[in-house]
Backbone as ProteinMPNN parsed JSONL, in Angstrom:
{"seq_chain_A": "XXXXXXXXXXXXXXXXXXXXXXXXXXXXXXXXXXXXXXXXXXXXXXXXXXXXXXXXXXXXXXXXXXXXXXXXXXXXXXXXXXXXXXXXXXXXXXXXXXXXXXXXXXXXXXXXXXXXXXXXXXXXXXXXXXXXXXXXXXXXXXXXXXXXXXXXXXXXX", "coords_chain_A": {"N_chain_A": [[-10.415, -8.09, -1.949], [-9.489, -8.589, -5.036], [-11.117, -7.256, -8.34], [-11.694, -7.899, -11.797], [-12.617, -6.641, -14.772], [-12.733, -8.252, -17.927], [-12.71, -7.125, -21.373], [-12.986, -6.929, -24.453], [-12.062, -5.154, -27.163], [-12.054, -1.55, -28.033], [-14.578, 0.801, -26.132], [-17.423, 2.117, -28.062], [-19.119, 4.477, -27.486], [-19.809, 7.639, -26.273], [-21.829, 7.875, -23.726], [-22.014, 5.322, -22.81], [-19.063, 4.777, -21.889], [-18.889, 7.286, -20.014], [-20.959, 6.373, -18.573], [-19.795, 4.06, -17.413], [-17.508, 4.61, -16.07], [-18.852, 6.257, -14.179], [-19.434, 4.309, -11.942], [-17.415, 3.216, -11.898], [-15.906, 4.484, -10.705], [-17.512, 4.744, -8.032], [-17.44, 2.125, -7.343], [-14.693, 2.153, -6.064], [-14.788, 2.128, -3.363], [-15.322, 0.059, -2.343], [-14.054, -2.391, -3.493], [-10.941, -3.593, -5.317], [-10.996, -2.417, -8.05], [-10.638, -3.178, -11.588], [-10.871, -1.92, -15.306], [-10.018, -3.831, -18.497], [-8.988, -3.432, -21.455], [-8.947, -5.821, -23.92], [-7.456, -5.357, -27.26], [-9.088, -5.302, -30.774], [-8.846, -8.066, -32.506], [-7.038, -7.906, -35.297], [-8.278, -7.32, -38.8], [-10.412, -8.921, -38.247], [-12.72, -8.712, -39.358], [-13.057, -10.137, -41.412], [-12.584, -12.957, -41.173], [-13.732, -16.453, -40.194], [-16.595, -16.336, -37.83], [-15.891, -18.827, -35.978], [-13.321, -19.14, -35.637], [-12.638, -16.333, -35.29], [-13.514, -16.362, -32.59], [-12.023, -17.833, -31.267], [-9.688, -16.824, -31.739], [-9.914, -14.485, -30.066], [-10.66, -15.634, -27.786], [-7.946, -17.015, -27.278], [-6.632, -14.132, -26.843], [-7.682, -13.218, -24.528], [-6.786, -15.395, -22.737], [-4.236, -14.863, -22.383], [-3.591, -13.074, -20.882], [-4.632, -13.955, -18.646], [-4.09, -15.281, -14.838], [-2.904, -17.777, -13.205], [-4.003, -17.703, -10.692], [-6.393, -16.878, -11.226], [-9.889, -16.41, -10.772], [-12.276, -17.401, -13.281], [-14.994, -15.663, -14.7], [-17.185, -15.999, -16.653], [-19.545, -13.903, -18.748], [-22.391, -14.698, -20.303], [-24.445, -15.194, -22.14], [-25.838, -17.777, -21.935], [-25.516, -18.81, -19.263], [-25.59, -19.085, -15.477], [-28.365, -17.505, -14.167], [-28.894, -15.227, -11.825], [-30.761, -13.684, -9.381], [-30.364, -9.794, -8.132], [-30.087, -9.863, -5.342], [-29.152, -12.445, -5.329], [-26.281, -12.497, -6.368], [-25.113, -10.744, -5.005], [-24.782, -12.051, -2.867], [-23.613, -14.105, -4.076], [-20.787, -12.931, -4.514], [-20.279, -12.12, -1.845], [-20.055, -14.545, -0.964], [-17.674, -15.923, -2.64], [-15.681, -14.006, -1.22], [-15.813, -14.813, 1.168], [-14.439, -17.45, 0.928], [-12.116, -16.674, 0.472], [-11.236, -15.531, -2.117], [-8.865, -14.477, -4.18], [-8.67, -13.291, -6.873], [-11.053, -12.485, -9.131], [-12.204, -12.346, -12.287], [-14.352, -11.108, -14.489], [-15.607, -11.652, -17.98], [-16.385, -9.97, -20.678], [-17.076, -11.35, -23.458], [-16.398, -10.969, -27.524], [-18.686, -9.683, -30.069], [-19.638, -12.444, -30.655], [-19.665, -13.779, -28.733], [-17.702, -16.587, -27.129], [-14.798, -18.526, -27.468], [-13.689, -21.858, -27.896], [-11.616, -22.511, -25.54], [-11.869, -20.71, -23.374], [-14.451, -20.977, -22.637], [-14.008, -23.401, -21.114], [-11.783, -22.953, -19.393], [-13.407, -21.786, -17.516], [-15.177, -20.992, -14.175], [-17.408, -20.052, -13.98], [-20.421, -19.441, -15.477], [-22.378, -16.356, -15.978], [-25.359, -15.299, -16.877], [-26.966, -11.966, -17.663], [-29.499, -11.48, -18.046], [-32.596, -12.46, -19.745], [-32.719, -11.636, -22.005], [-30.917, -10.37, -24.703], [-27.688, -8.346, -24.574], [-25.553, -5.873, -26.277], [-22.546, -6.206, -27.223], [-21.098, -4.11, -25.69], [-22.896, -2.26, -24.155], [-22.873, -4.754, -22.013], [-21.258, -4.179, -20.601], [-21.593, -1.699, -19.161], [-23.898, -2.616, -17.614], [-23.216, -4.443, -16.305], [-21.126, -3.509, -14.493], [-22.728, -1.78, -13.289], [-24.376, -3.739, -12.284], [-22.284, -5.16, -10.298], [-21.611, -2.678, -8.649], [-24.39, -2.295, -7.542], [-24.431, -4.932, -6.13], [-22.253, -4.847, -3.892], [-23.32, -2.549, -2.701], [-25.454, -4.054, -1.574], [-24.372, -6.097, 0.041], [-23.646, -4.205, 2.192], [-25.692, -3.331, 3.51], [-27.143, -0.995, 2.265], [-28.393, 2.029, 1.185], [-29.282, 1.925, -1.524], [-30.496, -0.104, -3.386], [-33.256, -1.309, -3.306], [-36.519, -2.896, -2.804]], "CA_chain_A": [[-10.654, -8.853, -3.165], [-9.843, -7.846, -6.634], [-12.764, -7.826, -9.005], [-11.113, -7.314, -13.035], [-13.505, -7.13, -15.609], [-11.76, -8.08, -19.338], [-13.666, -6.764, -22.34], [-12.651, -7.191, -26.227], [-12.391, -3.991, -27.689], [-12.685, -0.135, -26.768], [-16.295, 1.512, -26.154], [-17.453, 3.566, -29.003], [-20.095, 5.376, -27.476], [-19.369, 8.263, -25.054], [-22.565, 7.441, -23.073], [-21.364, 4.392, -21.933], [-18.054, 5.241, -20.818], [-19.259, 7.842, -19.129], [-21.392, 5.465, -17.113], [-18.711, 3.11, -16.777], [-16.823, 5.515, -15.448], [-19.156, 6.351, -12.566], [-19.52, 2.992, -11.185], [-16.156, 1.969, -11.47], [-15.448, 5.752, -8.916], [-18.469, 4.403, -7.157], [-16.651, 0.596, -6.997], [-13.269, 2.023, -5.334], [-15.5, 1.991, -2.242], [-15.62, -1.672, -1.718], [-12.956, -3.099, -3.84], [-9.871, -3.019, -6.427], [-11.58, -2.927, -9.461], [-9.609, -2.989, -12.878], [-11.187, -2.542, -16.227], [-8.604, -4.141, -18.945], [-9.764, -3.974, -22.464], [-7.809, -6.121, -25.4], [-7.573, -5.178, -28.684], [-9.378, -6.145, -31.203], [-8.48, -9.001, -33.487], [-6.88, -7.269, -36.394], [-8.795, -8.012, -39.438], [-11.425, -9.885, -37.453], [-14.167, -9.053, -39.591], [-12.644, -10.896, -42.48], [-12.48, -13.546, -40.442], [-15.104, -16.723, -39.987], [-17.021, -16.736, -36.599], [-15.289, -19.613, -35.077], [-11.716, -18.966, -36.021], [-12.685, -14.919, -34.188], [-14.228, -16.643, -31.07], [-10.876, -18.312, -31.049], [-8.355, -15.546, -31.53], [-10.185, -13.417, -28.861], [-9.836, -16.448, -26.677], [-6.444, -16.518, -26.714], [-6.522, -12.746, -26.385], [-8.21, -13.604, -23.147], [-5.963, -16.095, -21.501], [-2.653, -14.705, -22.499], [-3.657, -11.75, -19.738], [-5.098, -14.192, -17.014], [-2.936, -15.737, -14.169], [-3.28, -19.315, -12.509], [-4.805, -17.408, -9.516], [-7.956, -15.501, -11.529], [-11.273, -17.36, -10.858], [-12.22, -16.648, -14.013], [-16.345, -15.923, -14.685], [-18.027, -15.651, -18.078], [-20.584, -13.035, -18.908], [-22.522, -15.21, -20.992], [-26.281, -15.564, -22.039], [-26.598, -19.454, -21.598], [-24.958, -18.493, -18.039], [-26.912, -19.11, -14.849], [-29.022, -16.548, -13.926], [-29.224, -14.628, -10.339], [-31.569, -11.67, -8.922], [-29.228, -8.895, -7.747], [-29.698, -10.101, -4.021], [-28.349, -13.524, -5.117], [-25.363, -12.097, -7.219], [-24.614, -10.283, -3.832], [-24.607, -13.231, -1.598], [-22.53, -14.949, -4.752], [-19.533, -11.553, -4.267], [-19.756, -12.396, -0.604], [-19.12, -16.144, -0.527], [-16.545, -15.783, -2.929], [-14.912, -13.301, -0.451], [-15.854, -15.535, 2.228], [-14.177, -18.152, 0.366], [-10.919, -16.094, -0.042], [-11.007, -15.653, -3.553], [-8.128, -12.768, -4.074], [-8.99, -12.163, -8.052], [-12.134, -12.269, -9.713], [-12.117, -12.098, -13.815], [-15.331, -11.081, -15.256], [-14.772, -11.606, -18.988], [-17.235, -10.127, -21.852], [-16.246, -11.416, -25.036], [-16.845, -10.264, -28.817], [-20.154, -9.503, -30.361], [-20.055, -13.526, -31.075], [-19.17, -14.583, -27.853], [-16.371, -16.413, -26.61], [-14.077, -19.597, -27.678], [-14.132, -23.079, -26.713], [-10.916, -22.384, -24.544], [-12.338, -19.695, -22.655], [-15.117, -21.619, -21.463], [-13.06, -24.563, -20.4], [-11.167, -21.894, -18.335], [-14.595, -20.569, -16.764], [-15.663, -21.392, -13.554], [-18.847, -19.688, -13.467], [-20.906, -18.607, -16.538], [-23.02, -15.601, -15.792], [-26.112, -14.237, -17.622], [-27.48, -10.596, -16.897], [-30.547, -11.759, -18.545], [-32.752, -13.346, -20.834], [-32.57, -10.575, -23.176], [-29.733, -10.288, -24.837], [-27.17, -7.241, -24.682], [-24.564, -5.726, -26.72], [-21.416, -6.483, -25.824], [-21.072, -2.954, -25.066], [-23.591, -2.563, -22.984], [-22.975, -5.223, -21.418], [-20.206, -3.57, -19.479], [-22.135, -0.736, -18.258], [-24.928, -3.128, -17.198], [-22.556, -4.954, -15.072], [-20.392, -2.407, -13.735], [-24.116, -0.843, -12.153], [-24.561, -5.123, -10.884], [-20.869, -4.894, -9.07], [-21.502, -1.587, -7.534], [-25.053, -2.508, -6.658], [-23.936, -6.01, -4.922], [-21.933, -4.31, -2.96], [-24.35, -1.947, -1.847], [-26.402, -4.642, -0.594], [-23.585, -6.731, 1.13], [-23.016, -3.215, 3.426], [-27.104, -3.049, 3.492], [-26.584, 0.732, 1.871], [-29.99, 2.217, 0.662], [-29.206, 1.911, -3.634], [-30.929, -1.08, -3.367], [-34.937, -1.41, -3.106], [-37.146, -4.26, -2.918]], "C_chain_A": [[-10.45, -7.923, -4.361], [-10.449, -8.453, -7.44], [-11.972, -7.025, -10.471], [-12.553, -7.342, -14.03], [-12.631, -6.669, -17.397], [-12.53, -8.068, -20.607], [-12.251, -6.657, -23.981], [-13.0, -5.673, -26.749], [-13.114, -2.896, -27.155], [-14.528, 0.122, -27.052], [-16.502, 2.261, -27.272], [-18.231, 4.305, -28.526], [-19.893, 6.363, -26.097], [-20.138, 8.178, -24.017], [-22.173, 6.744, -21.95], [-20.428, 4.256, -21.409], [-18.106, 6.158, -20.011], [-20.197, 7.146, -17.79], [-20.726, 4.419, -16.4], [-17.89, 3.477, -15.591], [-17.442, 6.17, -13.798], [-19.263, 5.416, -11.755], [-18.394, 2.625, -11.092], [-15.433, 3.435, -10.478], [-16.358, 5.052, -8.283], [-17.727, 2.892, -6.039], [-15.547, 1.026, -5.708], [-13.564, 2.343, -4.068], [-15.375, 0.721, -1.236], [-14.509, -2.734, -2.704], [-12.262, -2.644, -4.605], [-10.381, -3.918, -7.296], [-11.243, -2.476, -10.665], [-10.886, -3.037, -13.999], [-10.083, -2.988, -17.849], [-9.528, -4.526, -20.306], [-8.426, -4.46, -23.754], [-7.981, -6.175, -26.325], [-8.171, -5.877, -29.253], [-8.937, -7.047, -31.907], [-7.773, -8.008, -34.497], [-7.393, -7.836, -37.236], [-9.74, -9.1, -39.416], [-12.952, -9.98, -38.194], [-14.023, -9.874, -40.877], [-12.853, -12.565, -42.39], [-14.148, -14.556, -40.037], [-15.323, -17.125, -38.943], [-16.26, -17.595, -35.614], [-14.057, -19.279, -34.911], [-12.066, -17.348, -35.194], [-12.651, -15.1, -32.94], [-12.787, -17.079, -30.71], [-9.884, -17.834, -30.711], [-8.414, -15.001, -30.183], [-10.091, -14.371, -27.901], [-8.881, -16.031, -25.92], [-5.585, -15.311, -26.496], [-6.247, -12.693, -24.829], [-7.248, -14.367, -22.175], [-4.586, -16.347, -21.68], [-2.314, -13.808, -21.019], [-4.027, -12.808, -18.482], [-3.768, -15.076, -16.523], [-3.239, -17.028, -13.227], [-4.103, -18.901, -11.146], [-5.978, -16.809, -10.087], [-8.437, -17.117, -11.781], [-12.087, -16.588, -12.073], [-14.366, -17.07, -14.506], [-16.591, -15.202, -15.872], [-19.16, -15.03, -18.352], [-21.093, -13.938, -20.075], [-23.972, -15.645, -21.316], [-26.909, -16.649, -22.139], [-25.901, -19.364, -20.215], [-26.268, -18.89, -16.88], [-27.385, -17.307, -14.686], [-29.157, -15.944, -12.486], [-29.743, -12.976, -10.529], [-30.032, -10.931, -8.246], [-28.891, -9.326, -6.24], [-29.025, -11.552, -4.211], [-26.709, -13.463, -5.74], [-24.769, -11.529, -5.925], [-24.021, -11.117, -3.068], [-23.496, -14.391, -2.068], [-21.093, -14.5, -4.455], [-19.364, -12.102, -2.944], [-18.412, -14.034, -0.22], [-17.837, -16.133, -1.424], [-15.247, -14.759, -2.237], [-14.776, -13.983, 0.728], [-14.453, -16.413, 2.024], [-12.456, -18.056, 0.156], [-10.315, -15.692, -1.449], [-10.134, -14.219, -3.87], [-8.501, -12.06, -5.849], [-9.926, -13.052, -8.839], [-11.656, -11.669, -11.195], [-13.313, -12.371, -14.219], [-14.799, -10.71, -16.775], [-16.059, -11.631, -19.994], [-16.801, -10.136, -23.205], [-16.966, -10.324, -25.819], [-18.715, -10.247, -28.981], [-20.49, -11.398, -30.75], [-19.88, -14.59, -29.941], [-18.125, -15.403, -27.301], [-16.125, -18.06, -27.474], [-14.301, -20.719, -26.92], [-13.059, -23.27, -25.253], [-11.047, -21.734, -24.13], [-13.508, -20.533, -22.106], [-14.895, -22.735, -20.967], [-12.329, -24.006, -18.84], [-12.002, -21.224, -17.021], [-14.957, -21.115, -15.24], [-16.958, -21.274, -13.518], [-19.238, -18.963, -15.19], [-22.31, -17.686, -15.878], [-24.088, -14.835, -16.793], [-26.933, -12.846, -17.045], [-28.993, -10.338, -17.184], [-31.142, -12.451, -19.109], [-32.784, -13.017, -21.783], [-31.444, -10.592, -24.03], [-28.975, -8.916, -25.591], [-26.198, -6.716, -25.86], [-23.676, -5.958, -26.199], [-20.789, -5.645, -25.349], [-21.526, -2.361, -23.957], [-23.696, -3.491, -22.02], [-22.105, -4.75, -20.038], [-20.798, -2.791, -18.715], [-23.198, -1.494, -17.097], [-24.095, -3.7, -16.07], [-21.666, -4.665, -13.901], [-21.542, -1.991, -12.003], [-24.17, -2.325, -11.39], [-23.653, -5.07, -9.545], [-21.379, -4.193, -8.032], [-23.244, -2.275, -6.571], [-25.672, -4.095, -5.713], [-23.518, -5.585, -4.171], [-22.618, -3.817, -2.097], [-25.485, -3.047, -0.733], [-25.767, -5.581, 0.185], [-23.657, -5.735, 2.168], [-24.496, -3.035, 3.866], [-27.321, -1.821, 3.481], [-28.033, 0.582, 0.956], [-29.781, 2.409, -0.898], [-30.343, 0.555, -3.692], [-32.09, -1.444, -2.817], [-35.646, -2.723, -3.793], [-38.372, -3.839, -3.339]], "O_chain_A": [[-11.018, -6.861, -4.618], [-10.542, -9.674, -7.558], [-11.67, -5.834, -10.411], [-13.434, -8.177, -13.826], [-12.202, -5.62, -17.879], [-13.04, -9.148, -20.905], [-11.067, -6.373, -24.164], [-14.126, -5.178, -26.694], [-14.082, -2.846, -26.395], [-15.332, -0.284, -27.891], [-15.679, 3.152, -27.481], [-18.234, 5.298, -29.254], [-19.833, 5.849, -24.98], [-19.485, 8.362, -22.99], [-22.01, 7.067, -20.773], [-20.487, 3.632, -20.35], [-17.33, 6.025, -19.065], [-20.147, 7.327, -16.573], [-20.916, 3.982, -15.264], [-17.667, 2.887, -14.534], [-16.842, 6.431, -12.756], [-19.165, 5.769, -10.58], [-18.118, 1.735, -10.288], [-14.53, 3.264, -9.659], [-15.643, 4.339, -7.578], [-17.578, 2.691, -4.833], [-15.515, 0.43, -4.632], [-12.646, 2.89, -3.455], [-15.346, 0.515, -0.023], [-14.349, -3.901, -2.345], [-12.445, -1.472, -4.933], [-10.402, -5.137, -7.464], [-11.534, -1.305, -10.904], [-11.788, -3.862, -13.857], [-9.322, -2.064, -18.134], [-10.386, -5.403, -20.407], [-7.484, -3.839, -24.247], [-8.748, -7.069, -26.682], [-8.23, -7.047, -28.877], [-7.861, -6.488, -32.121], [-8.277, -6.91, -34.262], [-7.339, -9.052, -37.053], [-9.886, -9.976, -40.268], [-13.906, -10.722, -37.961], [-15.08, -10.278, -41.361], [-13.203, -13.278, -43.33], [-15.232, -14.051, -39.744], [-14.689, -18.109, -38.563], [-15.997, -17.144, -34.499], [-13.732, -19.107, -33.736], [-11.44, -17.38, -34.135], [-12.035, -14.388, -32.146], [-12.371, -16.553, -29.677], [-9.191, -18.119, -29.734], [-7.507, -14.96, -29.351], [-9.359, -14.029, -26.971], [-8.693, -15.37, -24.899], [-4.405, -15.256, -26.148], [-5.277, -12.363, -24.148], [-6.994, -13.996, -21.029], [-3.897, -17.33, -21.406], [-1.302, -13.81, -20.319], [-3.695, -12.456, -17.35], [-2.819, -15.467, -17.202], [-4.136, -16.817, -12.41], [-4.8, -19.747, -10.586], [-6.636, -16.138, -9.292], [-8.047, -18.152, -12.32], [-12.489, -15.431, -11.951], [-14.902, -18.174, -14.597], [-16.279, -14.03, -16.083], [-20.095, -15.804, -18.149], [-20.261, -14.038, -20.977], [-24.531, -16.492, -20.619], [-28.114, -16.774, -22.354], [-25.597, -20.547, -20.063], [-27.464, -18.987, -17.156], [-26.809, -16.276, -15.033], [-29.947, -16.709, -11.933], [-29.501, -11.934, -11.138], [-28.961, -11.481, -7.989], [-27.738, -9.233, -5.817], [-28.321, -11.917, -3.269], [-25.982, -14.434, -5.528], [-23.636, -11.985, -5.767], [-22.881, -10.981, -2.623], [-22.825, -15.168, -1.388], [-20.228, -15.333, -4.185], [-18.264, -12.624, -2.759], [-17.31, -14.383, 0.203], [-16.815, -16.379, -0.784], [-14.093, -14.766, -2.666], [-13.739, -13.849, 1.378], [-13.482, -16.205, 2.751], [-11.707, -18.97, -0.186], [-9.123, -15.583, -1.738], [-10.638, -13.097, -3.811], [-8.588, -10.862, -6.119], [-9.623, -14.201, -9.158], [-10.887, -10.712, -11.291], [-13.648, -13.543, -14.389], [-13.933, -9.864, -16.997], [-16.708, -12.648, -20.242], [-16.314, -9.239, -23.893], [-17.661, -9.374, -25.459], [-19.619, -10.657, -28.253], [-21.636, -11.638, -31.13], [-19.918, -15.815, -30.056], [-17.333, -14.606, -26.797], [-17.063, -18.664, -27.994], [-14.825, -20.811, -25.81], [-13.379, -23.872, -24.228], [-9.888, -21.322, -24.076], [-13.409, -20.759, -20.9], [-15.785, -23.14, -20.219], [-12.349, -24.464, -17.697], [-11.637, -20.555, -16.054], [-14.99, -22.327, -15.456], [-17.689, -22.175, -13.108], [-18.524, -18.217, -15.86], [-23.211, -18.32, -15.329], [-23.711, -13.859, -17.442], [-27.469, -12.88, -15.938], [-29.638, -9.373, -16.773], [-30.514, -13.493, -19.297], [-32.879, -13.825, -22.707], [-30.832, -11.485, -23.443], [-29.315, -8.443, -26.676], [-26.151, -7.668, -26.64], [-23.581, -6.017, -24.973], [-19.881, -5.955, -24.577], [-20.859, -1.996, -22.989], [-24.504, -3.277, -21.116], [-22.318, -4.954, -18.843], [-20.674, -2.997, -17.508], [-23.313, -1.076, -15.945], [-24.359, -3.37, -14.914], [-21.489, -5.24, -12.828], [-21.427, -1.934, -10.779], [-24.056, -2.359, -10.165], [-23.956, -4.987, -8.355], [-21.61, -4.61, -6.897], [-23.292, -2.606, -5.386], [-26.677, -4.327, -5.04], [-24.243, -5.692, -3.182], [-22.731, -4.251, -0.95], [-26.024, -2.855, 0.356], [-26.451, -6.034, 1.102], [-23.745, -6.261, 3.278], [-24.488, -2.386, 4.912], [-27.694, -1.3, 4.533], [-28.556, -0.356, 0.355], [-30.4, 3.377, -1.34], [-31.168, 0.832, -4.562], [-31.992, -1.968, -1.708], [-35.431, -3.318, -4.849], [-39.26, -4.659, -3.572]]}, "name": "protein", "num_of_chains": 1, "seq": "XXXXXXXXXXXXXXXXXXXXXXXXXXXXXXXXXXXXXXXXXXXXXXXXXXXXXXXXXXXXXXXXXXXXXXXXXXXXXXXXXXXXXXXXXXXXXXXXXXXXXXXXXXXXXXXXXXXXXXXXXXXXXXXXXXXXXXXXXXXXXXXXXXXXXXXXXXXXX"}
């Protein structure tokens, strides 16, 4: 299975690419996992809210391909514990699913054609993240689904 995850604009903080960066060596364990980030908008902050959510849309689904099951990082998303987020990675492998598109929009969230496109909306909480952090946060979910599909000790109850 390939597992992509498509993010809006680079990281600024060396922190977090540095943690990105270990989970996605950690990832190439258990799958082919891409991270694919697209530019930002040019002039996006000029720009009012809806008309951004929009652009970055169609940022978004110029790159995807009639085969990506495409899942929305999204904080009205459902919600799953890490062991059900696991058992979600499986059945979709069960399932045959060959590419997986986790997709964290802008700091304003995403377009109305992007969640038309979505199969699955995903929240990582009830909190709500940067959309920076959100990458790192989910990177560590990936790797530690995995871990608990192989029943690998990262993972404590």
């Amino acid at each position: 299975m390939k597992i992509k995850m498509m993010v809006i604009g680079k990281t600024s903080a060396s922190w977090l690419e540095e943690g990105i960066a270990l989970y996605r060596k950690r990832l190439q364990h258990y799958c082919d996992f891409e991270l694919e980030v697209i530019p930002d908008i040019k002039g996006g902050g000029s720009l009012e809210i809806p008309k951004l959510k929009e652009l970055e849309a169609q940022s978004f689904l110029k790159k995807l391909t009639p085969r990506d099951t495409v899942i929305l990082l999204d904080e009205n998303g459902k919600e799953f514990t890490s062991e059900g987020f696991a058992k979600r990675l499986n059945l979709w492998n069960d399932r045959g699913e060959k590419n997986l598109v986790f997709i964290v929009g802008g700091a304003f969230g995403f377009g109305n054609a992007l969640h038309e496109k979505a199969s699955l909306k995903i929240s990582l909480s009830p909190m709500t993240f940067s959309h920076q952090m959100v990458r790192l946060i989910f990177v560590e979910q990936l790797y530690r689904g995995f871990t608990i599909i192989k029943g690998e000790p990262y993972h404590h109850k």
